[in-house]
C-alpha positions as CSV (number, residue, x, y, z in Angstrom):
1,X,-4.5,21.3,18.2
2,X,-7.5,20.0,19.7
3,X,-9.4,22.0,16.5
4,X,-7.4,20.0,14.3
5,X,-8.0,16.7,16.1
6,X,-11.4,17.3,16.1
7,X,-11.2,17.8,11.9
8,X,-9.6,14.9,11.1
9,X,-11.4,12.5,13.6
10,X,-15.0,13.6,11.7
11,X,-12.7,13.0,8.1
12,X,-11.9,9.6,9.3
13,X,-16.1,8.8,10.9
14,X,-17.1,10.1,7.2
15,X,-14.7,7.8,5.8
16,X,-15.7,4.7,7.9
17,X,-19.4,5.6,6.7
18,X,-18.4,5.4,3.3
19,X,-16.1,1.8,3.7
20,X,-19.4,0.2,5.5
21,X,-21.6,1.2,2.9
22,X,-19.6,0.0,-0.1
23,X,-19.4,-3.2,2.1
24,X,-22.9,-3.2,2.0
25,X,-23.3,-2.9,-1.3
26,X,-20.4,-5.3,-2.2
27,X,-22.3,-8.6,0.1
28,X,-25.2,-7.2,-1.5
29,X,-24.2,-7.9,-5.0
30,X,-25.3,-4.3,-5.7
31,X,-23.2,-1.3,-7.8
32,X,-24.4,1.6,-9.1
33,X,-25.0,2.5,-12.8
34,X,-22.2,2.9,-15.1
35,X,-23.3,7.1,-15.3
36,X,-23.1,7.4,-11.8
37,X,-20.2,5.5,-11.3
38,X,-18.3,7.9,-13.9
39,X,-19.6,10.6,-11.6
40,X,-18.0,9.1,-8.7
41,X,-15.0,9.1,-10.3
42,X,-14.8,12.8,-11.0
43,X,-15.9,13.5,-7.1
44,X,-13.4,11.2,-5.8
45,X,-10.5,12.8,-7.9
46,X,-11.6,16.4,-6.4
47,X,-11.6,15.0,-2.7
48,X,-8.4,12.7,-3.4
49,X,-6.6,15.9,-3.9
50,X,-8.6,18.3,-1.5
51,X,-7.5,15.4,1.4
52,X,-4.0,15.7,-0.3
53,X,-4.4,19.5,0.1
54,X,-5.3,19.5,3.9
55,X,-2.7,16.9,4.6
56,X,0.1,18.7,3.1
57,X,-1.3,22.2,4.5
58,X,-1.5,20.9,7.8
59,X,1.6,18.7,8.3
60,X,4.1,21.9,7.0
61,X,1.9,25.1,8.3
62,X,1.5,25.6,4.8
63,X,-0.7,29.0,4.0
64,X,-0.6,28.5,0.7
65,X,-1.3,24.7,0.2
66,X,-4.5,25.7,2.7
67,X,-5.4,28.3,0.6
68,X,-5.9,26.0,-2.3
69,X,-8.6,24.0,-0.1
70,X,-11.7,26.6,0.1
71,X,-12.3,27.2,-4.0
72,X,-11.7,23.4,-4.1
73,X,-14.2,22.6,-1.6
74,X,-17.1,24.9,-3.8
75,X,-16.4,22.6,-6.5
76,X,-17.2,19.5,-4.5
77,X,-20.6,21.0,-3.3
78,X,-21.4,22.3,-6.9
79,X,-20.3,18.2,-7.8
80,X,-21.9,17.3,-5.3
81,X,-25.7,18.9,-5.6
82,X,-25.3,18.3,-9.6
83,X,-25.1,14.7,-8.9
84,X,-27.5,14.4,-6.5
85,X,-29.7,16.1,-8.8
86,X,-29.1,14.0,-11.3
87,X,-29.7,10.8,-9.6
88,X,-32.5,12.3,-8.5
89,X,-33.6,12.1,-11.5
90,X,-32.5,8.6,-12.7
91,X,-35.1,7.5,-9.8
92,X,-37.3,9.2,-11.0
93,X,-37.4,7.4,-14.5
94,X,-36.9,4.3,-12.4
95,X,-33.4,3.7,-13.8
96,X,-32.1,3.3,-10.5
97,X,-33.8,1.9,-7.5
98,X,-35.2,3.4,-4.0
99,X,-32.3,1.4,-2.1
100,X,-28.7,2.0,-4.6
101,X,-30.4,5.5,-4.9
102,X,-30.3,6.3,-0.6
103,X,-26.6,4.5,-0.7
104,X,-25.5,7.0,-3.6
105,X,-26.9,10.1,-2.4
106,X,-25.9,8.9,1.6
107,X,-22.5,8.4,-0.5
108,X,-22.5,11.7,-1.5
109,X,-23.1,13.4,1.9
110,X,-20.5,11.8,3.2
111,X,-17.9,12.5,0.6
112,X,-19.6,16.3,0.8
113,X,-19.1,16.9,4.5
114,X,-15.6,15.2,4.2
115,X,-14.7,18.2,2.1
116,X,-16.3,20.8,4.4
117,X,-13.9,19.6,7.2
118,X,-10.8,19.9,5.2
119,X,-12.0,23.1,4.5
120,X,-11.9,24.2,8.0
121,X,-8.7,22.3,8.6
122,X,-7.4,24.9,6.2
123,X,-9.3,27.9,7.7
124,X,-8.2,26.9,11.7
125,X,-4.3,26.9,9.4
126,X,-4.8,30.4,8.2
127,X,-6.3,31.8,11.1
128,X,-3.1,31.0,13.6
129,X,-0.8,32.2,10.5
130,X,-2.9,35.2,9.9
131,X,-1.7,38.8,11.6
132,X,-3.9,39.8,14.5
133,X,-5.7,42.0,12.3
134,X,-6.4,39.9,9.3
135,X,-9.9,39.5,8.5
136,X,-9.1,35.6,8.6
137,X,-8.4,35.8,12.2
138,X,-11.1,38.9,12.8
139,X,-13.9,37.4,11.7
140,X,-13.6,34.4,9.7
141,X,-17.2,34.3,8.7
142,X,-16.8,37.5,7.0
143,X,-14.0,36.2,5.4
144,X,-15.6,32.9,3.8
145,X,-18.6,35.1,3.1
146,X,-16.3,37.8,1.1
147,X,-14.2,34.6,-0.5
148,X,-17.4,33.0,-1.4
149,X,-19.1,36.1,-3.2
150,X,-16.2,36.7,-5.4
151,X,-14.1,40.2,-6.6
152,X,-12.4,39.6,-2.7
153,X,-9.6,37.6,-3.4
154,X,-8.4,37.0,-6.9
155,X,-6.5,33.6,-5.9
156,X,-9.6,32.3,-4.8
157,X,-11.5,33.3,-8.3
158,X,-9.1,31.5,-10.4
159,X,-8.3,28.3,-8.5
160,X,-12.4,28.2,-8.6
161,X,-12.3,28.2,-12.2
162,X,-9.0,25.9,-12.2
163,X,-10.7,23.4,-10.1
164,X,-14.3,23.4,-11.7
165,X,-12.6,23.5,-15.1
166,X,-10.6,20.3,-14.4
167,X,-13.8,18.1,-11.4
168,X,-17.0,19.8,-12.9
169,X,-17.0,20.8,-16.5
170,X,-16.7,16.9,-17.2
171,X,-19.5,16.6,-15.6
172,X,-21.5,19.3,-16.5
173,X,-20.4,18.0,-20.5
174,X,-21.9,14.7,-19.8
175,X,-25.3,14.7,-18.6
């Protein structure tokens, strides 16, 4: 339990971080472009339902709702690093400037390490549903490094493409 405490407290510091900067931003007068705000929408939809995910996985002991959180969580990172890329770029052609482009990419962090701790809200679920020799409950690195290197788990492989098909390939359509 005190895993699980632990999980959601950092979920809700990450989600404080982000209120306080868009307060910043709002008695500031300040928004970001129109492109990145589109972005933001596509990242938020992935977390919305990744949160959703680890909620539902956690409140019922649900292995399979928790199973659904790791292949969504890759697809917020991949979000994640091709947006920061991007708006990497738009400071670079000075279409953004030094300040809204620290909030976004501080924005992005946050909504980034949000996902990484529903993701091991749903690991701490399948490790105390797992059987004692599991390799979830052996060695859970193993098993993340086997999940995240493909060919190990086929449910994994296809909500990965599931999930990037629905959050990323918007993205990755509209540079």
């Amino acid at each position: 339990l005190l895993n699980f405490v632990t999980e959601f407290e950092r979920i809700g510091d990450y989600a404080v971080n982000i209120m306080e900067k868009a307060e910043e931003l709002y008695d500031k007068e300040a928004s970001f472009s129109e492109s990145a705000k589109k972005e933001l929408q596509l990242l938020d939809a992935a977390l919305e339902r990744i949160l959703v995910l680890t909620d539902e996985a956690f409140e019922n002991d649900d292995v399979q709702k928790a199973a659904q959180v790791e292949p969504l969580e890759e697809v917020v990172d991949l979000i994640a690093a091709t947006l920061k890329n991007r708006h990497v770029e738009r400071l670079k052609a000075g279409e953004c400037t030094i300040e809204l482009g620290t909030q976004f990419l501080e924005l992005l962090i946050n909504l980034e390490r949000m996902s990484d701790h529903c993701s091991n809200v749903a690991l701490h679920i399948l490790r105390q549903t797992s059987s004692p020799d599991d390799k979830v409950r052996i060695d859970s690195h193993a098993y993340m490094h086997e999940l995240h290197h493909g060919g190990f788990n086929q449910e994994f492989d296809d909500l990965f493409q599931e999930y990037r098909t629905k959050y990323f390939q918007p993205i990755a359509r509209d540079p």
